[in-house]
C-alpha positions as a printed NumPy array, in Angstrom:
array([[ 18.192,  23.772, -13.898],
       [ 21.827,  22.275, -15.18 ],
       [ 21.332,  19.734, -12.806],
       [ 17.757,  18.498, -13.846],
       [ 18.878,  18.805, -17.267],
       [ 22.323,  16.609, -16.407],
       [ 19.391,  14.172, -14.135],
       [ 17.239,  14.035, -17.832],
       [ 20.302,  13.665, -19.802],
       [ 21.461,  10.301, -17.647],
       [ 18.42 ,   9.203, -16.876],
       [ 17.636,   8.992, -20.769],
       [ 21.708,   7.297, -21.664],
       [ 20.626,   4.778, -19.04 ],
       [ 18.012,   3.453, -20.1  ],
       [ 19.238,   3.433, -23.519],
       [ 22.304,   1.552, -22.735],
       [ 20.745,  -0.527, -20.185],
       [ 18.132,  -2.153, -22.009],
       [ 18.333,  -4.525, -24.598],
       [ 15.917,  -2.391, -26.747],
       [ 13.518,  -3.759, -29.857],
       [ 12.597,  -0.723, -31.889],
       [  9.172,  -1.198, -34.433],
       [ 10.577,   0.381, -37.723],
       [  7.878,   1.339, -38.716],
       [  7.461,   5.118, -40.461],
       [  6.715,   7.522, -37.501],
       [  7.967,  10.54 , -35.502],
       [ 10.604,  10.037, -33.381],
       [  9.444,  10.86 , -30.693],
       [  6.691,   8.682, -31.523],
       [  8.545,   4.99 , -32.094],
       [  7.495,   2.321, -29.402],
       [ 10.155,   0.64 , -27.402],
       [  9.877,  -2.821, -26.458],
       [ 12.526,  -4.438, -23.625],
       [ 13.599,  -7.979, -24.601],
       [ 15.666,  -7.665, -21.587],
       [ 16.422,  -5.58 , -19.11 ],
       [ 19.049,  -5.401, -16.62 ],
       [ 19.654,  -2.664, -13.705],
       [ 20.732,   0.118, -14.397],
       [ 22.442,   1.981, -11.622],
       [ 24.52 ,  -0.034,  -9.056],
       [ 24.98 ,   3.422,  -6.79 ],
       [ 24.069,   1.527,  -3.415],
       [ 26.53 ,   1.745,  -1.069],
       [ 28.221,  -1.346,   1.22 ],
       [ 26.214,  -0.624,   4.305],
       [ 22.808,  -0.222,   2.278],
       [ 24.15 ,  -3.742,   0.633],
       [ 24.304,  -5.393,   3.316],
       [ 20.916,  -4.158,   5.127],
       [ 19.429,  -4.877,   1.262],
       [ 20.538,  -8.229,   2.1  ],
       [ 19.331,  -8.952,   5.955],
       [ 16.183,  -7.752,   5.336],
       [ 16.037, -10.31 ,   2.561],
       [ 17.383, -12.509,   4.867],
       [ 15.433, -11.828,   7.613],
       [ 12.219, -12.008,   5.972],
       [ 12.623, -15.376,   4.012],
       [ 13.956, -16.877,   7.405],
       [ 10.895, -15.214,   9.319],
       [  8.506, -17.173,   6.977],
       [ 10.473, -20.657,   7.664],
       [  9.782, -20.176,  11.397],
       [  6.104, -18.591,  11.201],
       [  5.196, -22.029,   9.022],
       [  6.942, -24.289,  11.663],
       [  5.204, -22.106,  14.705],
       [  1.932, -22.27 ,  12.96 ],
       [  1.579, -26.21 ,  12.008],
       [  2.906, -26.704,  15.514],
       [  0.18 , -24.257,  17.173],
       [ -2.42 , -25.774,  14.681],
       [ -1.44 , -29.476,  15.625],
       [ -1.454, -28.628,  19.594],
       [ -4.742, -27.016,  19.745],
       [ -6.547, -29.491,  17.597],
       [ -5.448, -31.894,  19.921],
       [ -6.207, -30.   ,  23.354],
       [ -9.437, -28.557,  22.574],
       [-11.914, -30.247,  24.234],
       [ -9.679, -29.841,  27.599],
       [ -9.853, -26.102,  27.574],
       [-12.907, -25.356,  26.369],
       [-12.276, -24.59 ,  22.713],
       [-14.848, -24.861,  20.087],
       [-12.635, -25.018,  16.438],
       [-16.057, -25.309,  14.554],
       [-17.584, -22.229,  16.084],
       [-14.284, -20.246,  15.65 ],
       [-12.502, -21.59 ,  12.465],
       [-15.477, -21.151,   9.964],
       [-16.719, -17.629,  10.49 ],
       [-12.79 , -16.388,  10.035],
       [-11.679, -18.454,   7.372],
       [-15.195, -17.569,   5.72 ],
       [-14.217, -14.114,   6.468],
       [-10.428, -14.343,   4.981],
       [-12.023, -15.746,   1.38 ],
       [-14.51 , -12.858,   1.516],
       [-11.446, -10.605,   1.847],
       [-10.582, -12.099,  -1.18 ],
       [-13.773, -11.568,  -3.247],
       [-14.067,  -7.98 ,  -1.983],
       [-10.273,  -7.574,  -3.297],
       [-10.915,  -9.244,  -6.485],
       [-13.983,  -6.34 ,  -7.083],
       [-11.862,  -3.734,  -5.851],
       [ -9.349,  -4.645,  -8.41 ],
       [-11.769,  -4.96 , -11.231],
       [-13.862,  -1.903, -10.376],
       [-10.884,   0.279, -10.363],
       [ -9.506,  -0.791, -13.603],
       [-12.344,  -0.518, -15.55 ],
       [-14.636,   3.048, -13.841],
       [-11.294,   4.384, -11.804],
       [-13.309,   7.384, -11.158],
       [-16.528,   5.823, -10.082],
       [-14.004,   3.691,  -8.051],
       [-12.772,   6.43 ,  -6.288],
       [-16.086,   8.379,  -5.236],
       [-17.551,   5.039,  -3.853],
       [-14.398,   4.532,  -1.872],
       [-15.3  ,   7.852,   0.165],
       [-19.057,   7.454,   0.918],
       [-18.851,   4.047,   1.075],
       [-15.963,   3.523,   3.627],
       [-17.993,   5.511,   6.17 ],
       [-20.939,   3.577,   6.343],
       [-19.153,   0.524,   6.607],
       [-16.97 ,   1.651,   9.608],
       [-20.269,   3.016,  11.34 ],
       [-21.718,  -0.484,  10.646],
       [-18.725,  -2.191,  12.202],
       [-19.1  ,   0.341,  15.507],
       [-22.426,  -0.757,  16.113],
       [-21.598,  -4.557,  15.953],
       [-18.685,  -3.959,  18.606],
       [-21.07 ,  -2.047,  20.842],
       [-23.853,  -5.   ,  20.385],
       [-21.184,  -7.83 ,  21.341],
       [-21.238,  -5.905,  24.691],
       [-17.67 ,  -6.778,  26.348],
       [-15.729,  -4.208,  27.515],
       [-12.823,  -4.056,  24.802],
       [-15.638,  -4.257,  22.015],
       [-17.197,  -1.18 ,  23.35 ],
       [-14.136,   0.647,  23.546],
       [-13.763,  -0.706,  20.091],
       [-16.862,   0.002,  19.006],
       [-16.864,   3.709,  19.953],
       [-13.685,   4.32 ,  18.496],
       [-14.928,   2.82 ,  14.84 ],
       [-18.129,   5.243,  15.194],
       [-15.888,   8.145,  15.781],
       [-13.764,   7.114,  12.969],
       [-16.803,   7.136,  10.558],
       [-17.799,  10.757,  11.703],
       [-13.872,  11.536,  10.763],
       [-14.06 ,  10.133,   7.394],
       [-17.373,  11.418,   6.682],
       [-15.811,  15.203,   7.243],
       [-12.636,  14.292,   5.417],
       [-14.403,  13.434,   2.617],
       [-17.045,  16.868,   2.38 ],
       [-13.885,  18.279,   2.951],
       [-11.618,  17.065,   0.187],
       [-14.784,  17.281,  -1.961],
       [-13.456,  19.76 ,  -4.58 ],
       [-10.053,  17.872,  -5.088],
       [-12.116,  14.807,  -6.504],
       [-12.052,  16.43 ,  -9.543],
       [ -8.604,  16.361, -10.153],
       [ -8.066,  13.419,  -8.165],
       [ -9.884,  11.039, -10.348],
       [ -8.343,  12.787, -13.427],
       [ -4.74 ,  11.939, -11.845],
       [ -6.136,   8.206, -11.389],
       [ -8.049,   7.773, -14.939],
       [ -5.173,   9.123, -16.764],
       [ -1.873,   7.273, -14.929],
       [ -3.88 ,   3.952, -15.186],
       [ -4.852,   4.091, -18.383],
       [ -3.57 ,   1.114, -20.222],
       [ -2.031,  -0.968, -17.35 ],
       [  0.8  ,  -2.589, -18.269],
       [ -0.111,  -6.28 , -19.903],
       [ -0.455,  -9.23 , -17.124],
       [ -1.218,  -6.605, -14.573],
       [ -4.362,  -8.097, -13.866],
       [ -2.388, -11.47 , -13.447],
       [ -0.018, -10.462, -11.031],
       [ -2.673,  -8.948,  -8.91 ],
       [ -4.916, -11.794,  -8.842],
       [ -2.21 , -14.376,  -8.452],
       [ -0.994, -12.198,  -5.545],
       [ -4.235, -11.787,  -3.936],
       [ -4.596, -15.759,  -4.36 ],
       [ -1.503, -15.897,  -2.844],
       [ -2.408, -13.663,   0.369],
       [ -5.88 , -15.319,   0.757],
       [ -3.814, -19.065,   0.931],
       [ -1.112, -17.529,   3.16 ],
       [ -4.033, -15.761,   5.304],
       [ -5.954, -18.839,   5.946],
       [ -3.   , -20.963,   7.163],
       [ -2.447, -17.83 ,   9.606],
       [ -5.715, -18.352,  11.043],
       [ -4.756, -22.026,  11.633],
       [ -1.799, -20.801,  13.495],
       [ -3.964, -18.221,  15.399],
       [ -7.083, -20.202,  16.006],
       [ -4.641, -23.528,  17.795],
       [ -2.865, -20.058,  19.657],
       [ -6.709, -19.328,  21.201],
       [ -7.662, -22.898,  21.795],
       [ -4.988, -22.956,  24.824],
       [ -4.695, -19.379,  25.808],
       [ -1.602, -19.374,  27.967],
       [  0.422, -15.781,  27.713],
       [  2.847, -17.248,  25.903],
       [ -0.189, -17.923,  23.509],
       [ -0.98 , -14.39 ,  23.024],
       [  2.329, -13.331,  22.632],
       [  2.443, -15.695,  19.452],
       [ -0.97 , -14.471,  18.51 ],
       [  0.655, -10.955,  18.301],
       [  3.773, -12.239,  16.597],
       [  1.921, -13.785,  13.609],
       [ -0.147, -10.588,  13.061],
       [  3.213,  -9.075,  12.88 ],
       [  4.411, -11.523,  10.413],
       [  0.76 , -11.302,   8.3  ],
       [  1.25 ,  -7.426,   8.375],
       [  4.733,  -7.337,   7.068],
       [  4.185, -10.489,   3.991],
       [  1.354,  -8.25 ,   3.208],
       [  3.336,  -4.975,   3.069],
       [  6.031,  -6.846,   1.082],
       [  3.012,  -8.742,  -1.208],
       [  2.11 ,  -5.181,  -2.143],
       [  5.174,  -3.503,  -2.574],
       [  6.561,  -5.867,  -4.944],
       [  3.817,  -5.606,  -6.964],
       [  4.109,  -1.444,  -6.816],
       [  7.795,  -1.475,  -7.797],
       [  7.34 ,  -3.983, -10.546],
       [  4.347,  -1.5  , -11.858],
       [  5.856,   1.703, -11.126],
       [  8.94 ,   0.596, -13.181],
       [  6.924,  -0.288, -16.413],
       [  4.317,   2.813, -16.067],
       [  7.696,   5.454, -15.438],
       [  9.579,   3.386, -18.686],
       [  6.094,   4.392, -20.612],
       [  5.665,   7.853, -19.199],
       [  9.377,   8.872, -19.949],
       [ 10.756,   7.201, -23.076],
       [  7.537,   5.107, -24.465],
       [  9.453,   1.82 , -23.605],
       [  7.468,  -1.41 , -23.137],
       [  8.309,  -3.797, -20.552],
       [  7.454,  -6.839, -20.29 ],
       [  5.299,  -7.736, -16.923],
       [  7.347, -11.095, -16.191],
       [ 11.017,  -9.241, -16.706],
       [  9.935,  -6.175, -14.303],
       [  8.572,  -9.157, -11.822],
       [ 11.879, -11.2  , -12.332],
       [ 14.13 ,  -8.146, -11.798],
       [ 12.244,  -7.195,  -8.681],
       [ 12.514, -10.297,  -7.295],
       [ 15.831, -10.966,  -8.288],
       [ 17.515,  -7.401,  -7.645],
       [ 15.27 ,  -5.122,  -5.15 ],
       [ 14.099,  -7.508,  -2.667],
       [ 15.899,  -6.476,   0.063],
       [ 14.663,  -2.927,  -0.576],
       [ 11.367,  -4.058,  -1.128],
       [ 11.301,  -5.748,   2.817],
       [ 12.746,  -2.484,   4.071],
       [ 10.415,  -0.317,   2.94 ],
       [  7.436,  -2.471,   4.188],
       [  8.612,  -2.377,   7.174],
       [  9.319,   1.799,   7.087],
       [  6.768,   3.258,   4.589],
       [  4.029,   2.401,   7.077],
       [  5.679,   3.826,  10.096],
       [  6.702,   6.998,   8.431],
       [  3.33 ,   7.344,   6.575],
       [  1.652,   7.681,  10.407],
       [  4.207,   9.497,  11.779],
       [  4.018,  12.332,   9.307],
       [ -0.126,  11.72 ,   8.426],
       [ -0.87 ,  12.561,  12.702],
       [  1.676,  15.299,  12.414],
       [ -0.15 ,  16.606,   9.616],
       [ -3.368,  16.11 ,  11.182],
       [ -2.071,  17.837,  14.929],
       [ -0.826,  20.624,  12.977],
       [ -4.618,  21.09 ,  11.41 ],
       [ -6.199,  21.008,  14.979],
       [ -3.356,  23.297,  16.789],
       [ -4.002,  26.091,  13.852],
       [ -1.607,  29.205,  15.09 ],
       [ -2.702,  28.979,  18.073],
       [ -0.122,  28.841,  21.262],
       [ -2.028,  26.745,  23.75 ],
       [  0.417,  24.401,  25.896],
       [ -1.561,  21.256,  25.013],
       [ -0.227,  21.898,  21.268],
       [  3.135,  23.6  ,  21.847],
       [  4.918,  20.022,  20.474],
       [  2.742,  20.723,  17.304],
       [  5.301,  22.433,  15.082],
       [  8.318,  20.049,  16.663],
       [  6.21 ,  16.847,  15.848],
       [  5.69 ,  18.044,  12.282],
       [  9.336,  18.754,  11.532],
       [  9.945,  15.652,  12.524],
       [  7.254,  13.966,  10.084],
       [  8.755,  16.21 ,   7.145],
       [ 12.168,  15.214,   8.254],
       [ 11.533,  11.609,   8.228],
       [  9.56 ,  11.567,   4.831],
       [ 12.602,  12.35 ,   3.004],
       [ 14.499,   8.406,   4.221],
       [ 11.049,   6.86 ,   4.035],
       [  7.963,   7.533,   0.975],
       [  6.175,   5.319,  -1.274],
       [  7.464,   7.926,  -4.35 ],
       [ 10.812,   6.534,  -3.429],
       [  9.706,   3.117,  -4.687],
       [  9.786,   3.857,  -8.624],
       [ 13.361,   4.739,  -8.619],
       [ 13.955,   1.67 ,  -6.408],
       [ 12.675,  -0.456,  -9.225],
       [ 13.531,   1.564, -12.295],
       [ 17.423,   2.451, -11.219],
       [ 17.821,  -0.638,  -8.114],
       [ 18.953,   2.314,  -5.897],
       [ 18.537,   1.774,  -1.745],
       [ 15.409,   2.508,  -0.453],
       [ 16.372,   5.178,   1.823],
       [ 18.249,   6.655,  -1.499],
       [ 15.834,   6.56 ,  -4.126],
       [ 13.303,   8.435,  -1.178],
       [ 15.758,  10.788,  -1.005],
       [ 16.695,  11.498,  -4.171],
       [ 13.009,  10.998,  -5.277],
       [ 11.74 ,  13.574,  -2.961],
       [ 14.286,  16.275,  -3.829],
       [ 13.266,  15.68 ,  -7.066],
       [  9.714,  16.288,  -6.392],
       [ 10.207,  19.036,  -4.608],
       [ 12.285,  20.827,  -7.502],
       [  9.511,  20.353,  -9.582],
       [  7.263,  22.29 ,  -7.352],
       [  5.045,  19.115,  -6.761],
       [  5.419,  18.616,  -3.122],
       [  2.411,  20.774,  -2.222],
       [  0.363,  18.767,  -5.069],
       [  1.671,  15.244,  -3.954],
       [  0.6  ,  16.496,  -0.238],
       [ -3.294,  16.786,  -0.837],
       [ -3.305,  13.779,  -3.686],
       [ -5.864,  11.716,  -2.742],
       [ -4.762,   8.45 ,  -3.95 ],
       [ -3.476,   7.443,  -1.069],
       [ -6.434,   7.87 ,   0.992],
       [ -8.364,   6.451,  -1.799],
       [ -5.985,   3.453,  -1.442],
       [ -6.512,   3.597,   2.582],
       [-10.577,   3.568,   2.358],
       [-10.543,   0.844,  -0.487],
       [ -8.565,  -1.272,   2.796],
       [-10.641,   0.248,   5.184],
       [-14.357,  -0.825,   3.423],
       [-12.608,  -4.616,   2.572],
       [-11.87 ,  -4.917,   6.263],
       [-15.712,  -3.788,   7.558],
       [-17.418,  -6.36 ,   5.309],
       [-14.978,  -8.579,   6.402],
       [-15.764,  -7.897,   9.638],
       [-19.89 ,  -8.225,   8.905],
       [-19.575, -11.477,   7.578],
       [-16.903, -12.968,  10.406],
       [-18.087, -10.677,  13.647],
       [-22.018, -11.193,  13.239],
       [-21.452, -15.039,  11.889],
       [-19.404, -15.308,  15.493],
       [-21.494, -13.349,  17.078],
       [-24.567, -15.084,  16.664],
       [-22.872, -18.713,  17.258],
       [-20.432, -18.056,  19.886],
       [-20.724, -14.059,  21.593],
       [-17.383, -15.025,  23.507],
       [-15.548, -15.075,  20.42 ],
       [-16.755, -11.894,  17.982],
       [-14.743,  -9.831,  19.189],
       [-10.995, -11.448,  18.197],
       [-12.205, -13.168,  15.189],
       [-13.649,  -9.494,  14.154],
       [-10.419,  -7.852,  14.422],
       [ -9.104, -10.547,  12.87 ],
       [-11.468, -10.328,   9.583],
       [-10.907,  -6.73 ,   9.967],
       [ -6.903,  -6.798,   9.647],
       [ -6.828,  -9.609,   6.765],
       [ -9.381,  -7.914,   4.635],
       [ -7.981,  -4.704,   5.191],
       [ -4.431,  -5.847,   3.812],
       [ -5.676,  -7.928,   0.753],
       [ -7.626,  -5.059,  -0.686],
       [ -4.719,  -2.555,  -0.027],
       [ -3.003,  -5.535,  -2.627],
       [ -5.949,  -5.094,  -5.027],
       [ -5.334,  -1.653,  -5.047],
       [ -1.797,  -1.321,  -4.98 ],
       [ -1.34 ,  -1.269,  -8.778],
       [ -3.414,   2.247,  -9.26 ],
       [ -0.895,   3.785,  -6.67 ],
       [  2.065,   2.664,  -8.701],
       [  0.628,   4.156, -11.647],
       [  0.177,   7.496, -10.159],
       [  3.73 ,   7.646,  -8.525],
       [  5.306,   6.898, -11.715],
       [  3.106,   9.309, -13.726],
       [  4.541,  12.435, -10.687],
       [  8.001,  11.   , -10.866],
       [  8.002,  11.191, -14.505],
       [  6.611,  14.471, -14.787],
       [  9.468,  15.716, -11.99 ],
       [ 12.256,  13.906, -13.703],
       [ 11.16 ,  15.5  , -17.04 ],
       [  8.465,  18.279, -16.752],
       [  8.781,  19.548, -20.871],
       [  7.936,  15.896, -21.686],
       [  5.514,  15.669, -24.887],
       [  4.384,  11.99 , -23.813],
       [  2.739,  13.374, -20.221],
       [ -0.894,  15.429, -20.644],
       [ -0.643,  19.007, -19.197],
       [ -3.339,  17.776, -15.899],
       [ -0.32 ,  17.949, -13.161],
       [  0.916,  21.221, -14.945],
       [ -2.636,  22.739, -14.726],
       [ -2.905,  21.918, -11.257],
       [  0.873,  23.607, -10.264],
       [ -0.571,  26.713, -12.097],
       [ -3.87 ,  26.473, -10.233],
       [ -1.949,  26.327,  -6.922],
       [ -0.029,  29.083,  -8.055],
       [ -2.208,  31.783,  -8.839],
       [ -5.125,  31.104,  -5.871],
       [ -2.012,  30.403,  -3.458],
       [ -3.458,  26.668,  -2.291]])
C-alpha cells in the first residue's frame, strides 16, 4: 500500500510539474476544476541506454524500411506493367477487384468508426453475430473457387465461424459488463479524435493501394524471387499498419488516462506531436511484439481450456506453454502502451510496470476475460470478409485463376484498416483500467470496474 500511495503521490507531482497547466477559475470544488495543457512535455526520462538505443533503431529501421518498400514497389509496378503481355498477366482483371476491395476496406472502417462512437454497445453485439456469418460466407467462396489451397482455406474459415459462434454464446453473460466498460471509457472522446482516425484510415487506404501496385507487378512475372517480395511487402503492410494503430492508441490513451486521473485536457495535436516526436521508437517496437505476444499467450490460453486437468500426453506441454504466455505478457501488452505515452517510459518498461500495477489492483483476472479486445479482433475480422466478398467473387467471376491471392489479399488489408477504426475505443478502455489501478479511491472513475472485482470476489469467477 506505501508504495501505491508513493506511485499516486508521483504520478500526481508529475503531471503537475510537467505540464504547462491552464486552470478555468471559475467557482467550483476542487476536485472539480478542469485542466487544460497548453503544453506538455514528457514527463519521466527513466529509459535506460540500451532501451535508447533500440527506441532509436526501431525508429530507424522502420522509416528506412518504408524508403526501400516505395523504391521496391514503383520498380515491381514499372516491370510488370511492362512484361505483362509476355507472361500471361491480365492487370485489368487483377488490379480492379483488389484496389476496389482496399477502398471498401476503407468504407467498412469509416462505419466501424462511426458506429462505435455513437451506439458503442450496439457496436459491440453486432461485432459478435455478425463476424461469424461473414467468415462462414468467406469459407464457402474459398471452397467454390475449387483449387486446392482455397479449399484448405476455405475449410479452415468455416471452422473458424463455428469457433466464434461458440465463443460468443459463451462469453454471452460478460456483454453486459463489457459494453458498460466500452460506453463509459469512450464517452466523450477526446476532441479531433474523429480526425485523427479518419486521416489515418485515409492514410492506410493510400498506402494500401500503392502496395497492391507493388504486389500486383510481383504476380505479373512470378519468378520465386517474386514471391519472396510478395511476402516481404505483406510484412511491411502488416507492421505500417500495427504502427498506424498504435500511434493513434498511445496518443488516445494519454489524453483519456490525463482525464480519468486528474481531469486534465489535452489537446489532440500536442498528444499527436509528442508521440511522434518522443515515443516513436517505442511505438515500432511494440507493433512488432504486441502481436506476437498477444498469440502466444491467447493459444496458451486457449490449450489450457481444451487440456482441462486432465494428464493425457498429447497436452502434457499445456501448463509449460502457458507459463510461458504469462511470462511473456509481462515485456509485451497493449496496457503497457498508456504509460508509454503518458510517462515516455520503454515499451518493455511501461508493460512491466503497467502489469504489476494491474495486478496489485486485483484487475488481472478482470482485464483477462475483457472483451474489448476480441471486440476489436471481430470488428478486423468482419472488415476483412466483406473485403473479401467484394474482391474474391469480383475475381472470381472474371478471372477463377486469380480469387484466391487477391482474396487473401482483400482479406489482410481490410482486416488491418478496421483494427485502425477501432483502435481508439481500445485506448479508451486501457486508460480507464490503468487509471483505476494507478488510483483505485479516485472520485472522477464510476464504481463499474469496482463492482465487477467484488462480483468476482464473492462468486469466485
Amino acid at each position: 500500500m506505501e508504495r501505491a500511495e508513493e506511485m499516486n503521490t508521483a504520478a500526481t507531482d508529475i503531471n503537475v510539474q510537467n505540464f504547462h497547466i491552464q486552470v478555468d477559475q471559475e467557482e467550483k470544488l476542487p476536485s472539480m476544476i478542469p485542466f487544460k495543457v497548453q503544453e506538455s512535455s514528457i514527463q519521466l526520462q527513466t529509459t535506460t541506454v540500451a532501451g535508447l538505443f533500440f527506441q532509436r533503431l526501431f525508429r530507424v529501421l522502420f522509416f528506412v524500411h518504408i524508403v526501400l518498400i516505395a523504391i521496391l514497389v514503383i520498380c515491381l509496378t514499372i516491370r510488370g506493367l511492362l512484361s505483362a503481355h509476355s507472361h500471361n498477366f491480365h492487370p485489368e482483371k487483377w488490379y480492379p477487384p483488389l484496389l476496389t476491395a482496399t477502398v471498401c476496406a476503407g468504407i467498412v472502417a469509416f462505419i466501424w468508426q462511426w458506429f462505435t462512437q455513437f451506439n458503442p454497445s450496439r457496436a459491440l453485439r453486432t461485432s459478435f453475430w455478425l463476424s461469424p456469418l461473414l467468415t462462414c460466407a468467406v469459407g464457402v467462396l474459398f471452397v467454390l473457387i475449387g483449387s486446392a489451397a482455397s479449399l484448405a482455406i476455405g475449410v479452415i474459415a468455416i471452422v473458424l465461424a463455428l469457433i466464434l459462434s461458440l465463443y460468443a454464446c459463451w462469453v454471452n453473460p460478460r456483454f453486459d459488463y463489457a459494453t458498460k466498460v466500452l460506453s463509459v471509457s469512450s464517452a466523450s472522446p477526446p476532441a479531433k479524435t474523429t480526425t485523427l482516425v479518419n486521416l489515418s484510415i485515409i492514410i492506410s487506404t493510400v498506402y494500401s493501394c500503392f502496395l497492391v501496385s507493388g504486389i500486383g507487378g510481383a504476380t505479373a512475372v512470378g519468378t520465386v524471387i517474386d514471391t519472396l517480395f510478395i511476402l516481404v511487402i505483406l510484412a511491411s503492410l502488416a507492421w505500417s499498419m500495427q504502427v498506424i494503430r498504435n500511434t493513434l492508441q498511445v496518443t488516445i490513451a494519454r489524453i483519456k488516462y490525463l482525464h480519468f486521473a486528474s481531469g486534465a485536457e489535452m489537446d489532440s495535436r500536442i498528444a499527436f506531436r509528442d508521440t511522434n516526436k518522443y515515443s516513436m521508437g517505442s511505438v515500432c517496437i511494440s507493433s512488432v511484439l504486441v502481436p506476437i505476444i498477444t498469440v502466444i499467450r491467447g493459444s496458451a490460453r486457449a490449450i489450457g481450456l481444451i487440456a482441462g486437468g486432465t494428464d493425457e500426453f498429447m497436452f502434457s506441454c499445456a501448463s509449460c506453454y502457458a507459463a510461458v504466455g504469462a511470462t511473456l505478457v509481462n515485456y509485451g501488452n497493449r496496457w503497457g502502451l498508456v504509460q508509454l505515452g503518458v510517462y515516455n517510459k520503454g515499451f518493455v518498461q511501461a508493460s512491466r510496470d503497467t502489469w504489476e500495477m494491474l495486478r496489485r489492483a486485483e484487475l488481472e483476472p478482470i482485464i483477462d476475460t475483457d472483451l474489448t479486445g476480441s471486440f476489436c479482433f471481430l470488428c478486423g475480422m468482419a472488415g476483412g470478409a466483406i473485403c473479401t466478398l467484394v474482391g474474391g467473387t469480383w475475381t472470381f467471376a472474371l478471372h477463377k485463376d486469380y480469387a484466391t491471392e487477391v482474396s487473401i489479399y482483400a482479406f489482410l488489408i481490410g482486416y488491418f484498416m478496421c483494427r485502425i477504426a477501432v483502435a481508439w475505443p481500445q485506448s479508451c478502455v486501457s486508460a480507464y483500467y490503468v487509471a483505476y489501478a494507478e488510483n483505485p479511491q479516485s472520485t472522477r472513475l464510476d464504481p463499474t470496474i469496482l463492482f465487477r472485482i467484488q462480483e468476482f470476489q464473492r462468486y469466485g469467477a
